[in-house]
C-alpha positions in Angstrom: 186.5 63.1 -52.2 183.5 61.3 -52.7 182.7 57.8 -54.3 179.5 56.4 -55.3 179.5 52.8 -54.8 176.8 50.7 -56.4 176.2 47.1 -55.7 177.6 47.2 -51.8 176.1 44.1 -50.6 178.3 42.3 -53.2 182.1 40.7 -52.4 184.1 43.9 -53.9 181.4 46.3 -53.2 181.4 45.2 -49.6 184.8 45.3 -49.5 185.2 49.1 -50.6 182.9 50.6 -48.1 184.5 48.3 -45.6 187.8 49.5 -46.5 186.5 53.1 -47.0 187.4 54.5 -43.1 191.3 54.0 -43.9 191.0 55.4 -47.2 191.2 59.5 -48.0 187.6 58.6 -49.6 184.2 59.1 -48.3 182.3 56.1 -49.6 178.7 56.3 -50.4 177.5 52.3 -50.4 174.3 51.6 -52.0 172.7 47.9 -53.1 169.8 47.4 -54.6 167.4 48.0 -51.8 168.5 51.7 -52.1 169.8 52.2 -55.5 168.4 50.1 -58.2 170.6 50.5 -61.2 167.5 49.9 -63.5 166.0 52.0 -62.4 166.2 56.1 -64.6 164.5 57.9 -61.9 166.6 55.9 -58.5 169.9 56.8 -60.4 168.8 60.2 -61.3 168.3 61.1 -58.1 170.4 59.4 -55.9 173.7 60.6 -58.2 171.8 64.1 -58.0 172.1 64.3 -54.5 175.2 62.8 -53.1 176.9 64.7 -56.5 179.7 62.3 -56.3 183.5 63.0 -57.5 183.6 59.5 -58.9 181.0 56.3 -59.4 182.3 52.5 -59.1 179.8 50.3 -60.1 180.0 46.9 -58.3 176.0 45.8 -59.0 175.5 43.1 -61.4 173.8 40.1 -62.1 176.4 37.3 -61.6 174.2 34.0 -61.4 175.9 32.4 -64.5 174.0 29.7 -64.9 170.2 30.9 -63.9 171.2 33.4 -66.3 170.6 31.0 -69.3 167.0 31.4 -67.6 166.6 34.2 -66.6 167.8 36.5 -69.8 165.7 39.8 -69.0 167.1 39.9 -65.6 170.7 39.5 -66.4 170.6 42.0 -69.5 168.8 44.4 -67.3 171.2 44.5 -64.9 174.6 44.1 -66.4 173.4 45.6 -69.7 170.6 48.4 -69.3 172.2 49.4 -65.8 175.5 50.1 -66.9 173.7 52.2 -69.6 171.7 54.2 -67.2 174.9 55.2 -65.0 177.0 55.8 -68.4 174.6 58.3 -69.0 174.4 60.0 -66.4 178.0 60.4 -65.8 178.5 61.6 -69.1 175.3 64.7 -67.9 177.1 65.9 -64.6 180.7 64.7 -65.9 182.0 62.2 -63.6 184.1 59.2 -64.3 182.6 56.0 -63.8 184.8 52.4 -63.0 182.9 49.3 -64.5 183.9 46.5 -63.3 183.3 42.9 -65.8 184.4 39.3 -66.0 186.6 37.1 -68.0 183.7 35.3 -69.1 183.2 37.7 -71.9 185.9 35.3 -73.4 185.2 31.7 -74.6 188.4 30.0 -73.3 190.1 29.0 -76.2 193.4 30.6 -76.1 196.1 29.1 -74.7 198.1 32.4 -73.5 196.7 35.2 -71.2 193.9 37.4 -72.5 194.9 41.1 -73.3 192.4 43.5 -73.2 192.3 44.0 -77.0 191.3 40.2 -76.9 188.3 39.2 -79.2 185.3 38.8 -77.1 183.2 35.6 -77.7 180.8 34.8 -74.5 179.9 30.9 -74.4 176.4 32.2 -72.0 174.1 34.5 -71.6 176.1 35.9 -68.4 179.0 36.6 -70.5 177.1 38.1 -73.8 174.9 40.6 -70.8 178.3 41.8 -69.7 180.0 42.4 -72.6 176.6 44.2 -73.8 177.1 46.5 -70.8 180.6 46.9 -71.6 179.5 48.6 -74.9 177.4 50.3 -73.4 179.5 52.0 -71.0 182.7 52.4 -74.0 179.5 53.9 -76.3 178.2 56.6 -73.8 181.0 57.8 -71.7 184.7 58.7 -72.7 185.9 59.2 -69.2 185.7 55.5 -67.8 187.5 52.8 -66.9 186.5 49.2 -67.4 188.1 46.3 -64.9 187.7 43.1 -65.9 188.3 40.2 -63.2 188.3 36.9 -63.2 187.4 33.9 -59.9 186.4 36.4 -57.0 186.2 35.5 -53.4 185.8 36.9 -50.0 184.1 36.2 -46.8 180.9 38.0 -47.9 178.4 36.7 -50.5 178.9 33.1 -52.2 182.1 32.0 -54.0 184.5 29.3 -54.3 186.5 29.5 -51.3 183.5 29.5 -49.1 181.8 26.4 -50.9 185.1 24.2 -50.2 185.3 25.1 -46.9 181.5 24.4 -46.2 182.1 21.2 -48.2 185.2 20.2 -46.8 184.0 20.1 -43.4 181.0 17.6 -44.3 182.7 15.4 -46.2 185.5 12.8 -46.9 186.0 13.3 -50.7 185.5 15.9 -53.0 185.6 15.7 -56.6 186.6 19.2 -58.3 187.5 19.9 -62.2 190.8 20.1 -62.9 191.0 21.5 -66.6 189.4 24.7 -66.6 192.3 27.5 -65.4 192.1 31.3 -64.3 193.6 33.4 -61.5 191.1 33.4 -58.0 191.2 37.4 -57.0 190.1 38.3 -53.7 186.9 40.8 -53.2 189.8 43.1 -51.2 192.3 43.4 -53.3 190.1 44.2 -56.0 188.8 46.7 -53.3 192.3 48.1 -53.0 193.1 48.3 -56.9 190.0 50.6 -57.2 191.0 52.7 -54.1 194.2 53.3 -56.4 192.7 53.9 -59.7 190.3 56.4 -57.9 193.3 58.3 -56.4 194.6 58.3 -60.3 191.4 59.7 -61.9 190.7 61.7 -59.4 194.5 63.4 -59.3 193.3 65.7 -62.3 195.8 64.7 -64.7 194.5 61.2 -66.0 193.8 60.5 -68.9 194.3 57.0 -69.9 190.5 55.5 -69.9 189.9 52.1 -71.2 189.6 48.7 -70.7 191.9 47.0 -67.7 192.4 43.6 -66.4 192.6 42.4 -63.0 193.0 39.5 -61.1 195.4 37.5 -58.8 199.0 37.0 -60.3 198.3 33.0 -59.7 197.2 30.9 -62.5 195.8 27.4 -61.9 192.5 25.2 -62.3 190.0 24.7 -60.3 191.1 21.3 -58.7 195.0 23.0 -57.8 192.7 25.9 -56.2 190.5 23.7 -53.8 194.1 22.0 -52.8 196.0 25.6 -51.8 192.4 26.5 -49.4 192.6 22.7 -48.2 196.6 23.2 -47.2 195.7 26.9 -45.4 192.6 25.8 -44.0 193.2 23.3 -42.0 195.5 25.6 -39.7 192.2 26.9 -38.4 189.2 24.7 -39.3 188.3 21.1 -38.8 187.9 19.3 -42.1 186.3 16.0 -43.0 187.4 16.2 -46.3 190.8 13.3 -46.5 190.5 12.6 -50.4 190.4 15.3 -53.6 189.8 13.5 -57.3 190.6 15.6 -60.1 188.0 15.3 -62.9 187.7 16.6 -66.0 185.1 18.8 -66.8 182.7 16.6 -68.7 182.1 14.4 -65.2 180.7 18.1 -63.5 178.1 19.2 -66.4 176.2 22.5 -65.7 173.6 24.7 -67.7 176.3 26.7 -69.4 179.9 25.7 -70.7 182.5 27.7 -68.6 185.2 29.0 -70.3 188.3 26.8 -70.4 191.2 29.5 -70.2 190.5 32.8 -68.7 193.9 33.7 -67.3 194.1 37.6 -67.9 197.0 39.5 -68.7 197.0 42.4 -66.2 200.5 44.4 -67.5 198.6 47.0 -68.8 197.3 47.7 -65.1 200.7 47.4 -64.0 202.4 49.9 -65.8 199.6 52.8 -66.0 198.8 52.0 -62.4 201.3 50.1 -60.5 199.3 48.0 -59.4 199.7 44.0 -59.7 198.1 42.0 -56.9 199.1 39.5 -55.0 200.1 35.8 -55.5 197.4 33.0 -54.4 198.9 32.4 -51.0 199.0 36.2 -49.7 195.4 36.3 -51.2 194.0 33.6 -48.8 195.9 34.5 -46.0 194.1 37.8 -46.3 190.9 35.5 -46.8 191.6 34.0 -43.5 192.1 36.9 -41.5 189.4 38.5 -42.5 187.3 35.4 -41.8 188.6 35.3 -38.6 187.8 38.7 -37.7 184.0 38.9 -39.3 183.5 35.8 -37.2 184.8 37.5 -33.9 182.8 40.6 -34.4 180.1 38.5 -34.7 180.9 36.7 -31.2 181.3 40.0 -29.8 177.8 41.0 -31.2 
């Protein structure tokens, strides 16, 4: 079967057509260079000729807080985009997997988001994502909808990869300790869709929607940088000797993060099977996979 795979030079996107050789799928990786989402006549065609069983769309605009900035951008991609495929899923009849972010919710609960949450983004990123949501639930009945939540990986920019950069150039760190959600790495996430796209694909699914998923760890930002700190240091030399945990008013930026974004992912679990690993099975993946990129790149 065949899988169209936008946004491939992102962390999941990367991580499905890396993943794509051991898989029964044959993955068709685009980024924007080669498939601009925006774009009527680049989607028209490209879908037209690789006629996919199935599209996963990774691409989005994810700069939170150039965002606030930058509005046409952000809407264009993660609104206007999503809009485009949706469409033209819904002309040749194929499925289409959307994949969105807790930060369509403002943070105020104080238990795990369901899916049939009320939406309330604090940003402009947030309010462009759950636009393309909509747009996505408006146009296309055969679609699923993944929200995540604190992605990683050893490709692109994230969390994990700014502590270990900062941890080995300094002595003390200073990282916000009351904000919570659940890190997710780019390959699990990768894995989960491999799953769902067996599902949909088997002929006899029928449970579209929304889904959550992320990591099965919840903890803030500060207990986070700690568990990376504690693996790291098994292979990398760290600087870093003291971590202060501040609240979130001492680290001020454009836009307000949401304070709680844990997701509840049970609904994932029980029409999929899937729940996804604890934090430290997570970053040992992480580590491995750092390890290996960095070889290959020896070798190269």
């Amino acid at each position: 079967m065949q899988i169209l795979v936008t946004g491939a030079n992102g962390q999941v996107g990367h991580e499905m057509v890396r993943k794509s050789p051991s898989t029964d799928f044959i993955v068709h990786g685009f980024d924007r260079s080669t498939l601009d989402i925006t774009n009527k006549t680049n989607v028209t065609s490209i879908i037209e000729k690789i006629k996919p069983a199935l599209i996963i769309n990774c691409a989005a605009y994810t700069a939170v807080d150039k965002a606030e900035d930058e509005h046409e951008k952000a809407f264009a991609a993660n609104q206007h985009g999503p809009a485009l495929l949706a469409e033209e899923c819904l002309k040749l009849h194929i499925p289409l997997i959307h994949l969105s972010t807790d930060y369509v919710f403002d943070g105020e609960a104080n238990r795990p988001y369901k899916e049939t949450g009320p939406v309330s983004p604090l940003g402009i990123y947030g309010q462009s994502k759950e636009a393309g949501e909509n747009e996505v639930r408006s146009r296309l009945a055969d679609h699923i909808i993944l929200r995540t939540s604190w992605v990683y990986g050893t490709h692109g920019h994230n969390f994990v990869k700014t502590m270990l950069r900062l941890g080995q150039e300094r002595e003390e760190l200073r990282i916000v300790n009351d904000q919570w959600g659940c890190p997710t790495f780019a390959g699990d996430i990768a894995d989960a869709l491999f799953v769902i796209a067996s599902k949909i694909l088997s002929g006899t699914f029928d449970n579209w929607g929304t889904y959550h998923c992320c990591g099965s760890t919840a903890l803030t930002w500060y207990d986070f940088a700690n568990r990376i700190f504690s693996m790291a240091k098994k292979t990398h030399t760290l600087s870093v000797k003291n971590i202060i945990p501040i609240p979130t008013e001492e680290f001020p930026t454009p836009v307000r993060r949401p304070a709680y974004s844990v997701l509840d992912c049970q609904k994932l679990s029980s029409t999929f099977g899937i729940v996804l690993p604890e934090l430290t099975e997570s970053l040992k993946s992480f580590f491995t996979n750092e390890n290996m990129t960095i070889s290959q790149k020896m070798v190269t």
